[in-house]
C-alpha positions in Angstrom: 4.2 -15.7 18.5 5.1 -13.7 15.5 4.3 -10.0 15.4 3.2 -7.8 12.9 3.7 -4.1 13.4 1.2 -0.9 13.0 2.9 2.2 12.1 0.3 4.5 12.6 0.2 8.9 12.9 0.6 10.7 16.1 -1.8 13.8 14.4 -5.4 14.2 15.5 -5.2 17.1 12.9 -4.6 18.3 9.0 -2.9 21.5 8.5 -5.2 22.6 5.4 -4.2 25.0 2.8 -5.7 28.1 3.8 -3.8 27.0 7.6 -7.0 25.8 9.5 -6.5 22.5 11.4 -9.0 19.4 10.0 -10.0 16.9 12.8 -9.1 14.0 11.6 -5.9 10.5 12.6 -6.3 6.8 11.6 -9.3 6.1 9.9 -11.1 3.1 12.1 -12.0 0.6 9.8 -8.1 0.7 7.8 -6.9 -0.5 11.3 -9.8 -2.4 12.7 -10.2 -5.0 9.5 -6.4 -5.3 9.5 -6.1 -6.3 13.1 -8.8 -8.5 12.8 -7.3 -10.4 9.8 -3.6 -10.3 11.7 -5.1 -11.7 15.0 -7.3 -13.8 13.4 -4.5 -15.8 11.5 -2.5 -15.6 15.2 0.0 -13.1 15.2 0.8 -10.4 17.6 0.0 -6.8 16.5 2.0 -4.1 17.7 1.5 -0.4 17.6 4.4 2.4 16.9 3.9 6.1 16.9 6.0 8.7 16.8 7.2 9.7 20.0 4.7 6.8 21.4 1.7 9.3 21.0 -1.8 6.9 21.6 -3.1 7.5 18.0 -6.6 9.0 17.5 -9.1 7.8 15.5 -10.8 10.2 13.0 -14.3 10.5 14.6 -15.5 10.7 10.8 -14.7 7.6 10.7 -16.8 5.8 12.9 -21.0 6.8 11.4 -22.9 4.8 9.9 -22.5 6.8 6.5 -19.0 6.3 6.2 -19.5 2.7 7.3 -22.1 1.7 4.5 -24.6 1.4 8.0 -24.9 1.5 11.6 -24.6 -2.5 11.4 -20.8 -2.0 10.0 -20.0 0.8 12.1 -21.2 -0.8 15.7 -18.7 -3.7 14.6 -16.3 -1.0 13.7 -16.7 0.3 17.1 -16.5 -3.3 19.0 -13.0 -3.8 16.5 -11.8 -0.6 18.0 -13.0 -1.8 22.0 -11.0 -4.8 21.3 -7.6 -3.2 20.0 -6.3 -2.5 23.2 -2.9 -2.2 22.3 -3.8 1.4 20.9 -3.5 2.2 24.6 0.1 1.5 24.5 1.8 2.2 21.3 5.8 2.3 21.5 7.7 4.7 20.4 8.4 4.7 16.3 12.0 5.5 17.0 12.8 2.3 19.1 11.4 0.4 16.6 13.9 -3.0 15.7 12.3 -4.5 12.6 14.0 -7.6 13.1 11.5 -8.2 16.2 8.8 -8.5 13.5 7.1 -10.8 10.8 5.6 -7.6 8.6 5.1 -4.1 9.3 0.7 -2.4 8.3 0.6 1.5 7.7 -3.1 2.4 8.4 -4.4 5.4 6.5 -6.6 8.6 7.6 -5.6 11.9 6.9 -3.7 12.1 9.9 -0.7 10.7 8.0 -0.9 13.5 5.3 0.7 15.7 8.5 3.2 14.3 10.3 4.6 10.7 8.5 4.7 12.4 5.0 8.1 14.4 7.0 8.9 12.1 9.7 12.5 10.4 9.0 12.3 8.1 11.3 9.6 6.9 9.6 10.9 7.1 6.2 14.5 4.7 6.8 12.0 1.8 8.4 9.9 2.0 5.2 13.5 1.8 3.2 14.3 -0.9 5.7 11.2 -3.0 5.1 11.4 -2.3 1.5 15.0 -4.1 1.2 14.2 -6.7 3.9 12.0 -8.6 1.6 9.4 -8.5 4.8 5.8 -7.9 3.7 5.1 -4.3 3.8 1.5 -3.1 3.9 0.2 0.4 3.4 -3.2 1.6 2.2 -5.6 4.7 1.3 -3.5 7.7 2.9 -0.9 6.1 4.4 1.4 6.2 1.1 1.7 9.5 2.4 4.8 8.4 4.8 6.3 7.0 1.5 7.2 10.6 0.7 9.7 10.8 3.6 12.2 8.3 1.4 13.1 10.8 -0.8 17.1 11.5 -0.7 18.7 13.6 -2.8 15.9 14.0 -5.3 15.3 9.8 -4.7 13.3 7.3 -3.5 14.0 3.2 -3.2 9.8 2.7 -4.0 9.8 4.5 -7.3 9.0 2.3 -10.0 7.1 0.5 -7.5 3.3 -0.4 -8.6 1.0 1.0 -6.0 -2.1 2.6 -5.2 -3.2 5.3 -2.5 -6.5 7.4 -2.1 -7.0 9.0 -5.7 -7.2 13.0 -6.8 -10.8 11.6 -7.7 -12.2 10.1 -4.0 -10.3 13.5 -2.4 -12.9 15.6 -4.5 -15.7 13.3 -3.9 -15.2 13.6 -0.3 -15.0 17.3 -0.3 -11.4 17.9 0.8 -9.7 18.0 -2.6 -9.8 21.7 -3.1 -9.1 22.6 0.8 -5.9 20.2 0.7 -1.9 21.7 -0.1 -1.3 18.8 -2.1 -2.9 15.9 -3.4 -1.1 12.2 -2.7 -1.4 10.6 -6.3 -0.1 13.3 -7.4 3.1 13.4 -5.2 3.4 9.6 -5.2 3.4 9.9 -9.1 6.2 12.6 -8.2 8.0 10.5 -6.6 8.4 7.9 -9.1 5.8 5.5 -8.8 3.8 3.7 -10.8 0.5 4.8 -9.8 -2.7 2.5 -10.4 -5.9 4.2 -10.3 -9.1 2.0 -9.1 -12.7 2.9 -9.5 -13.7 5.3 -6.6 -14.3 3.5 -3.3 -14.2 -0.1 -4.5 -11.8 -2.3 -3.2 -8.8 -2.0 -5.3 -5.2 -3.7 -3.9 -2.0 -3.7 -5.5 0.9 -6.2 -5.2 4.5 -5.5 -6.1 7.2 -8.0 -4.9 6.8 -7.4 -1.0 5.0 -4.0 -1.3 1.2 -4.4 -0.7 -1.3 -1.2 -1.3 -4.3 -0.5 -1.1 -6.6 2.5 -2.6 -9.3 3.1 0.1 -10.8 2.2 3.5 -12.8 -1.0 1.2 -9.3 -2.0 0.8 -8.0 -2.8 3.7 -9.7 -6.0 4.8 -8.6 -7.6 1.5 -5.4 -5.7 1.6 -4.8 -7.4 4.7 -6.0 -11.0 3.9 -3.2 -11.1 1.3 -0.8 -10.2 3.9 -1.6 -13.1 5.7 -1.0 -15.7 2.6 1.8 -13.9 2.1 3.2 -15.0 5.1 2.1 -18.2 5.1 3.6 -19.5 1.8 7.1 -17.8 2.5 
């Protein structure tokens, strides 16, 4: 059976400006519709962290409000029951990307700390990049994109893709509290960033790199995924 690996953050914390720690890791539903549309199609999901750290979810993520209702988030919560192999994540750095189909980055904040500067991280992004293998990352995960920078550098600019915008930061309440905002450092980096309506689903293709702008992305994100995969 074909696999499909889940890069996901180690962090159950943001370091904000002012130095205070923000609860927060992998935002359930960026994971849960993803695995769901992965499994669903019948391939293997596998999770990598670094240093094998059992990712936590960001408990924000799981009420009804930021569900659209308790209906979404109980299903959210059965998805999560039903991932077990968040129990056993391998570690990041014995990752072979030969031994899989496509490789998911799941967003939440938790990203934003420790894949934004994890190296490890960055040369399997480069890798996938140049392998041609479909390469999935949505709403705060482009954060680990920043770790490709070399020497003032990095193989995805010019790239089309989207991320969680300056605007849904501020609507959310953390825009002002954050060091940096991520459009603005992907648009740093060189990409070519494109900006969807707050909190609709918004995805963005670009030969083999697929985006996606928020947690209403990532169901949709993933279901392109999957054709991907199936026409190649």
């Amino acid at each position: 059976m074909a696999k499909i690996l889940f890069v996901m953050t180690a962090a159950d914390h943001w370091t904000l400006a002012d130095g205070s720690a923000h609860p927060t890791g992998f935002w359930a539903e960026e994971a849960v519709a993803p695995y769901r549309a992965f499994t669903g199609a019948g391939y293997e999901v596998e999770v990598a962290t670094p240093g094998g750290v059992r990712p936590t979810v960001d408990q924000g993520s799981l009420g009804a409000d930021a569900n659209g209702g308790q209906e979404q988030a109980d299903a959210v919560a059965n998805g999560l029951a039903t991932f077990t192999e968040l129990d056993h994540p391998i570690e990041l750095e014995n990752v072979d990307l030969a031994d899989y189909a496509a490789v998911f980055y799941p967003g939440g904040h938790g990203p934003m700390e420790d894949l934004a500067v994890d190296a490890t991280s960055g040369r399997l992004l480069a890798e996938a990049l140049d392998s041609g293998k479909p390469l999935g990352v949505v709403c705060h995960a482009p954060a680990a994109l920043l770790a490709t920078e070399q020497g003032g550098s990095s193989p995805f600019a010019g790239y089309r893709l989207t991320a969680f915008t300056n605007a849904e930061e501020q609507q959310a309440g953390l825009a002002a509290k954050a060091k940096w905002l991520l459009q603005d450092r992907l648009v740093a980096l060189g990409a070519d960033f494109q900006e969807g309506a707050p909190w609709e689903p918004h995805v963005i293709v670009d030969r083999n790199l697929f985006t996606g702008q928020n947690p209403a992305s990532s169901a949709p994100l993933a279901d392109q995924i999957v054709k991907s995969l199936a026409a190649a």
